[in-house]
N, C-alpha and C positions, 0 to 999 in steps of 0.2 A: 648566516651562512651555515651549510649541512654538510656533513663530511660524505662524499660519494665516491662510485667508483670514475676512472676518467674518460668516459662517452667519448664517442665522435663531437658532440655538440659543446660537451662542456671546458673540452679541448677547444677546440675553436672561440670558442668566447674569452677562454684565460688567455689564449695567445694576442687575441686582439684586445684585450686590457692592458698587457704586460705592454705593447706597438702603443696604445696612448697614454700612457705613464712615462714610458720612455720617451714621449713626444715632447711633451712638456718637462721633462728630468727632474719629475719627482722622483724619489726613493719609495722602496716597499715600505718602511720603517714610517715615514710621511704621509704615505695611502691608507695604511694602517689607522692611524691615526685619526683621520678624517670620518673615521668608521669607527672610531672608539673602540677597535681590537689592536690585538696583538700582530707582530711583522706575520707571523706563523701562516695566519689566514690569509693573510692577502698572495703569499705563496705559493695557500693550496688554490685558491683560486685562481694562479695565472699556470700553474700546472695542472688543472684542469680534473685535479681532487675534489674540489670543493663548489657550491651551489651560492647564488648571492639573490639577497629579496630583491624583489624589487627596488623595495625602498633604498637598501642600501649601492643597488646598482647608479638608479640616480644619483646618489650623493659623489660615485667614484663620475659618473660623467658631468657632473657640475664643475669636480676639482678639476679632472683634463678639458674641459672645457668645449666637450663634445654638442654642438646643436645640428639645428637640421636634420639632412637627409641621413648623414652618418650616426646621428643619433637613433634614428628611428633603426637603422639597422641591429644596431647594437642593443638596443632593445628587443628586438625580434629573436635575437642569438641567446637572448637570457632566456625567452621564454621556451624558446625552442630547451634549454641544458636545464631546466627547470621541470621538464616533462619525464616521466618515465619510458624508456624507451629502451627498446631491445639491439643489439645488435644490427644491421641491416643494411642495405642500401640507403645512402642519403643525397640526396640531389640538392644543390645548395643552389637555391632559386635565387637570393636576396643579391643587391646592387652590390659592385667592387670583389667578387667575387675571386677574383684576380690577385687581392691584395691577400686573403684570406688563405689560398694557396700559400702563396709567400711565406708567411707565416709560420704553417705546417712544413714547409719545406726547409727551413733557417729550422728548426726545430728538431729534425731527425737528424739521429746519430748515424744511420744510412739511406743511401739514396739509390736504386735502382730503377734505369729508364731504359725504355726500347721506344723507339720510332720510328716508323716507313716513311719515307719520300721526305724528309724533313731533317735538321740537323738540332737536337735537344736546344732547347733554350738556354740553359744554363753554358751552351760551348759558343754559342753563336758570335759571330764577331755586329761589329757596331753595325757597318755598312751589310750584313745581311740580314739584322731585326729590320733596319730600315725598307730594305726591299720585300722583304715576306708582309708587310706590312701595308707595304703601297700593293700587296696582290690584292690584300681582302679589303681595302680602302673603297670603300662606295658599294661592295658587294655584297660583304659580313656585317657592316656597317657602315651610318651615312657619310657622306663627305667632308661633314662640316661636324661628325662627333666631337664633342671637347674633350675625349678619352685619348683621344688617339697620342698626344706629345705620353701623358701618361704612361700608355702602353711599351711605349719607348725606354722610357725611362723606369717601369718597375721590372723588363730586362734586365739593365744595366746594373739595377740596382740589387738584384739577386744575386747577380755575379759577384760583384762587391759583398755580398753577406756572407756567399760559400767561399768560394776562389782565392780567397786572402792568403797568404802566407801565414802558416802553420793551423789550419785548420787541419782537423785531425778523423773528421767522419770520413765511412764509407763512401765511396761514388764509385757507383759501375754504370758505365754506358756502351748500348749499342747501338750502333749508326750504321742503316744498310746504305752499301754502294750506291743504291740510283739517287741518293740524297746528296754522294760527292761529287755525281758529276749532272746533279741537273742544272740546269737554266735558270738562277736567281738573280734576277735583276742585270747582270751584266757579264759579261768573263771577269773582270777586275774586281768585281764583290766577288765570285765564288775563288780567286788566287788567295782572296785577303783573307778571305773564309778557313778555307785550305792549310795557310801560313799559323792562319789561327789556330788551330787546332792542335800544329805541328808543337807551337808554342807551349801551350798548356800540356801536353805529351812531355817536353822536356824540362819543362819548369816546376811540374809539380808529377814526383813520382807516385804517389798517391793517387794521383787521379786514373781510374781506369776506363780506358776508351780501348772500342774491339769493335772491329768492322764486319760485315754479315755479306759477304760476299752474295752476288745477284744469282749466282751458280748454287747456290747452298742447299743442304736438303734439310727437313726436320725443322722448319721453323713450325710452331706453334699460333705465331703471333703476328703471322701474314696479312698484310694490309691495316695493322692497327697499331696501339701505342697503347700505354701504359708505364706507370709510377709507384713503387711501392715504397712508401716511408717506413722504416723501422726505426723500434725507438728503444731498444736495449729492454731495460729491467720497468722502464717507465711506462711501458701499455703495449699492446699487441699492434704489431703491421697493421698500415691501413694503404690502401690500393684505391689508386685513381684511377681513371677511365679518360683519357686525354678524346675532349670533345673538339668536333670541327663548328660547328652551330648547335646551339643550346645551351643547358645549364651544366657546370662541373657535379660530376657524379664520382664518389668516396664510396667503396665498401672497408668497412670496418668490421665486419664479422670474420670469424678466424675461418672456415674455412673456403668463403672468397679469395681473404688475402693471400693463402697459402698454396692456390691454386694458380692465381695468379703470380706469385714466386715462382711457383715450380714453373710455370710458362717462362719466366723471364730466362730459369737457370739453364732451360733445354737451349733457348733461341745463343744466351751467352756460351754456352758451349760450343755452339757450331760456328760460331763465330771465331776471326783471325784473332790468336794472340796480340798481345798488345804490339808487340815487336813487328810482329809480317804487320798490324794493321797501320805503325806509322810507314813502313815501306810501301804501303799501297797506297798512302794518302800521298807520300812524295812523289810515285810514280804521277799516279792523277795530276798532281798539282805543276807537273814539269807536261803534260801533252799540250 
């Protein structure tokens, strides 16, 4: 292994190393081992410091026990953190891309989101992933995907990563109005929805949610979505580009990310306090 700076790429490889060592509950100390190095490196490498050979890539997916498809993935991510590569736009083609997200998301010490016509993933309640779900069922993809329970399920399962009591990052979100009172799946999915939201508003003060009124001026970020991970002292913002069909696209370069902030900060601005924004969600949620 080579000591580097920590890429978009080689981030994403250490996070999904750290996801299958922890699958199987080995230890760093363990991994280490296996590689005839010190805990140190295996460290740098699930922090996304460090470079791993080939050869010793294998040896770590021998021990988690990685074959197939997921292997080959995993492989491709080495080669890809193994290249010299500039800042940039990075479009993440490879299979499970979803999980990879996850990852990078569990991993930021803040999280800012903004979405049109859509309620963030991370607030969503059970019964409205299931109905957003059944929209794009046969249309985004086929009907008989074997993803689809998945898709369900690595919802639930982010929520469960962040949402926990006493987590302690950042979360700012904004949700425009035509998102609270559209048409998803049933009236009794968007109350539940609704209730839901109200919940996590008074369960966890920390979490910041603020509504963007339909009426508002100075939005930036009109008919689109985006995510900006920050990670403290650990590497610069990286900014997602929330796709509707296609591959998830990451800007990592500082002054995408920063652009994209300042969009997020303008749209958060004009949007309702937290306070008028759970008064509006109760209003809504009583018509």
């Amino acid at each position: 292994m080579g000591h580097a700076r920590p890429t978009f790429e080689r981030r994403q490889l250490g996070l999904v190393l750290r996801r299958l060592r922890e699958r199987t509950g080995m230890t760093q100390q363990a991994s280490a081992e296996v590689l005839g190095k010190v805990r140190s490196r295996i460290v740098q490498l699930e922090d996304g410091s460090a470079t791993a050979s080939m050869e010793d890539l294998d040896k770590l997916l021998d021990c988690y026990n990685v074959t197939g498809d997921e292997r080959t993935t995993v492989v491709e991510l080495g080669q890809q953190a193994r290249r010299r590569q500039k800042r940039r736009v990075h479009v993440d083609n490879l299979p499970d891309a979803y999980r990879r997200f996850a990852d990078l998301e569990a991993s930021a010490s803040e999280i800012n989101c903004f979405e049109t016509g859509v309620i963030p993933g991370l607030l969503q309640s059970e019964g409205y992933i299931q109905a957003l779900l059944a929209e794009a069922d046969g249309v985004l993809w086929s009907a008989d995907d074997s993803q689809g329970e998945d898709r369900s399920v690595y919802r639930l399962d982010r929520q469960s990563r962040l949402l926990g009591e006493g987590d302690r990052r950042i979360m700012r979100f904004v949700v425009t109005e035509d998102a609270l009172r559209a048409n998803m799946g049933a009236p009794e999915v968007m109350r539940e929805q609704l209730t839901h939201l109200l919940a996590l508003i008074d369960k966890m003060p920390d979490l910041n949610i603020r509504v963007l009124q339909a009426d508002s001026y100075g939005n930036p970020l009109r008919g689109s979505g985006l995510t900006i991970f920050g990670f403290g002292e650990r590497g610069t913002p990286i900014g997602y580009s929330s796709p509707v069909f296609g591959p998830s696209t990451y800007y990592d370069g500082e002054p995408e990310a920063t652009a994209m902030l300042r969009a997020f900060y303008r749209s958060w601005e004009a949007a309702l306090s937290r306070e008028a924004s759970r008064r509006l969600i109760q209003h809504i949620a009583k018509e």
